[in-house]
N, C-alpha and C positions, 0 to 999 in steps of 0.2 A: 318498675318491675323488680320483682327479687331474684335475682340471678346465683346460682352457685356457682363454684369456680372450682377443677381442679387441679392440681399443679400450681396452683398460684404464687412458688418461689420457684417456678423454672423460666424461661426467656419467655415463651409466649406467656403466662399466666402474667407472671412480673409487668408485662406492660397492659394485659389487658382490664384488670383490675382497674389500675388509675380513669382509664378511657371509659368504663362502665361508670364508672362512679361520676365522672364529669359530665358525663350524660345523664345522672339524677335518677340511676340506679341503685337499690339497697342490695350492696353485695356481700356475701360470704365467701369463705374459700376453706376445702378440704386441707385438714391436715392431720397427721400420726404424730406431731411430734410438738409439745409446746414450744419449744428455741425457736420453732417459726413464727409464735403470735406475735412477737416485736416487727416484725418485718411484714406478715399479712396488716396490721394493723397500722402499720404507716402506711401501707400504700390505698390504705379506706376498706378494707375488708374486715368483715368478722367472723376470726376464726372457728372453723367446726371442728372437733375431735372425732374423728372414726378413721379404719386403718382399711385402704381396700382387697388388703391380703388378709384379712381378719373371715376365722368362717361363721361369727356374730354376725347379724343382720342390723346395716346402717340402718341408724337413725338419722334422718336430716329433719331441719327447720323447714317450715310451711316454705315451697317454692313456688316461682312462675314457670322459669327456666332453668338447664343447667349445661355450662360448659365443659366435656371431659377432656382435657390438655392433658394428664397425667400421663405416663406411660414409661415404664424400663426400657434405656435406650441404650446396647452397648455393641460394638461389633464382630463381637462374639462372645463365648460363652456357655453354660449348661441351656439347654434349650427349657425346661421344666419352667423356671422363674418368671421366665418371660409370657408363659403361657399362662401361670397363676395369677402376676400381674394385670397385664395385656387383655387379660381372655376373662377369667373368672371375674378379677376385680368389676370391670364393665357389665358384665351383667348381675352384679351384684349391685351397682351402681344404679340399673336402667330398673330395677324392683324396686330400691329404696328413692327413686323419682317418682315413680306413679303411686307410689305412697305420701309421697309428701307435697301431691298438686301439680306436680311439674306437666306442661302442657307442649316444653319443648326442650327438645333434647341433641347437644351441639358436639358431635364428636370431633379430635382433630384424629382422623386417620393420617395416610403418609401417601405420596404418589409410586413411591416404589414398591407398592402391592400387585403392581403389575406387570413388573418386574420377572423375567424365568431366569430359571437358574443357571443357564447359558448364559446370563449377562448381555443377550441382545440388544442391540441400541433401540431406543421405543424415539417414533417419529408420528407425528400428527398422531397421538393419541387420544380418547374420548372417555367420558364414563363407561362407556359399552365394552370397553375391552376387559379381557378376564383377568381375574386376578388370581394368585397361588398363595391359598393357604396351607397347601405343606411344601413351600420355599424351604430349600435348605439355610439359610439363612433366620434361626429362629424370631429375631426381630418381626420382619419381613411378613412369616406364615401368623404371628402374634396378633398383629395388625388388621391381617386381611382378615382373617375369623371373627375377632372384638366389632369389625367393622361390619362383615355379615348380620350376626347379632342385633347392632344397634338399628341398621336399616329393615330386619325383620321386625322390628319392636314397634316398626310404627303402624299407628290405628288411629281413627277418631279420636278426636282429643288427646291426641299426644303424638305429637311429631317429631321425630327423627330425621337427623339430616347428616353426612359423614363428607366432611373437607379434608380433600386430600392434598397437601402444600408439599412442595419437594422438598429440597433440602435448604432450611430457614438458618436467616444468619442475622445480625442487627448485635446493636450497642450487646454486652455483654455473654455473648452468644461463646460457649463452651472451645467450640474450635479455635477461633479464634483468639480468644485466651491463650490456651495451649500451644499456636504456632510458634510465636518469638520463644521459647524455652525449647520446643525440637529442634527449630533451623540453629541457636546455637549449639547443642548438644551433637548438633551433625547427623540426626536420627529423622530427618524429613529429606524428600526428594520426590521430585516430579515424575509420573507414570506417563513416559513417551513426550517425555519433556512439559504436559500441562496442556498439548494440543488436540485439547478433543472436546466436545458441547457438552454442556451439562446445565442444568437446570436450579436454580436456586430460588429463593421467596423471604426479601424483606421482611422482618416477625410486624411492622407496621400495617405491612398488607394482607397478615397471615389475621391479626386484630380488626383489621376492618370488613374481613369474608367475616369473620366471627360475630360481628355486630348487624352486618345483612341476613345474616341465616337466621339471626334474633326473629328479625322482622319478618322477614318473605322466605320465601323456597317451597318446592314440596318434598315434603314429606317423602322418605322411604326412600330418598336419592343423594349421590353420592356425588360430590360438585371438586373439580379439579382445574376444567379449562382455563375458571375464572381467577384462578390461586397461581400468580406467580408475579415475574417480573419483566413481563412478554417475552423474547422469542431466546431460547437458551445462549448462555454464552458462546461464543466460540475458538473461547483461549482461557481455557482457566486458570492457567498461569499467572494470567494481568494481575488477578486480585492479590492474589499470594505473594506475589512479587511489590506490590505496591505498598501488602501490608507488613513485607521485611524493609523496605527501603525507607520506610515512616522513622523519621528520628525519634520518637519516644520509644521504637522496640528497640533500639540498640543493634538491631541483626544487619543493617546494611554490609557488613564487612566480612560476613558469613556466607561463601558458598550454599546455593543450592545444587543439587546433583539430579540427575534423572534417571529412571531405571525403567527397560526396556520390558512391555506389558508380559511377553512369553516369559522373561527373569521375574516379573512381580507373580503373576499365577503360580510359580514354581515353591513360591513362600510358602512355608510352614504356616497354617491355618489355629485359630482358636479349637477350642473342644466342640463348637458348635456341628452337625451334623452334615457331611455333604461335600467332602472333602475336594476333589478337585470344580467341584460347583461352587463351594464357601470362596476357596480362592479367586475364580474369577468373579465374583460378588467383591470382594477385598481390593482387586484391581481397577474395579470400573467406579466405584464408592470411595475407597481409600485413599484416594489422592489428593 
């Protein structure tokens, strides 16, 4: 099968590539930038030039399939970008597929589309439940429209399917990174100390919903139950704490601190839209 990929140098793409290819897949992957074809091309990709903030009409190579991984992800921010990305991009995406044969279409949406802006805790959740596309949180509403979109697109001969994965983590994965340099800098600290459920998803497991969706599902549906890492944590502390205490971060010797959920909501919010809403989104996510 010919597969498109996009995102292909961010955590999901980066691992799913090698996995398509090892499976005897001829893959491509979107890129704006050539400094990525050294890197699409090690990992067995062939890179494509088009940009999907561009208001030119992609051109792609004859497909079968295509995976959209790409997506502006910040947590906060001008709201606009996200929605030009996020929102236009995809369905500028989902025209230049049925242009180019594509017969299936693999979006990775987010499970925090269903998410309100009250930050209510979501328990036994299902695809049926509603989601908020004008979240104040622009990410969020970004998400849940691109994903409207993609699932409205499906018809005969062209199927659409939208995965929702919580919050994904694995080898190289951005936060991650970035922990061992905040806990020394003294700029991290645990909201209610780390004691509360949340949800996360392996990027191995988020790759291999991606490679069944290839195969089966229907069409015009939006799959989340099957995307994670069974039943949510219930100390999120554990990881954070295990991953300062690992001798290669150096951080063992660095306090962590806690700051109490009504002192985190109190925080100074990004420019994004929704101000004492953005904040508790920041307190229940940011930690």
């Amino acid at each position: 099968m010919k597969i498109l990929v996009t995102g292909g140098t961010g955590l999901v793409g980066g691992r799913l590539i090698p996995r398509l290819v090892e499976a005897g897949h001829e893959v491509f992957a979107l890129t704006r930038s050539a400094s990525s074809h050294g890197r699409l091309k090690a990992l067995g990709a062939s890179p494509v030039d088009a940009d999907l903030e561009s208001r030119a009409p992609l051109s792609l190579p004859a497909v079968d399939s295509i995976v959209h991984a790409a997506a502006l992800f910040r947590f906060s921010g001008p709201r606009q970008p996200y929605f030009r990305t996020n929102v236009d991009g995809t369905a500028a995406l989902l025209k230049a597929a049925e242009k180019a044969g594509a017969r299936t279409f693999v979006y990775i949406s987010a499970a925090g589309i269903i998410m309100d802006d009250a930050g209510s805790a979501i328990r036994h959740a299902d695809e049926s439940a509603p989601t908020f596309p004008n979240h104040s949180s622009a990410y969020l509403a970004s998400k849940a429209q691109a994903e409207a979109i993609v699932l409205a697109a499906n018809k005969p001969g062209f199927r659409t399917i939208a995965l929702r994965p919580p919050a994904i983590w694995g080898p190289g994965d951005p936060f991650s990174r970035a922990l061992p340099t905040a806990i020394k800098s003294g700029q991290f600290a645990f909201i209610d100390r780390g004691d509360y459920a949340f949800s996360t998803c392996h990027v191995d497991n988020v790759v291999e919903a991606v490679q069944c969706a290839l195969q089966r599902g229907e069409g015009g549906q939006a799959s989340s139950s099957a995307i994670g890492n069974g039943r949510p944590s219930a100390n999120s502390s554990r990881r954070w704490r295990s991953c300062r205490d690992c001798p290669s971060t150096g951080c063992a010797r660095f306090p962590i601190g806690s700051l109490p959920r009504l002192a985190a909501r109190s925080m100074p919010s990004g420019p994004s839209r929704g101000g004492k809403a953005t904040r508790r989104f920041r307190a229940r996510w940011c930690a």
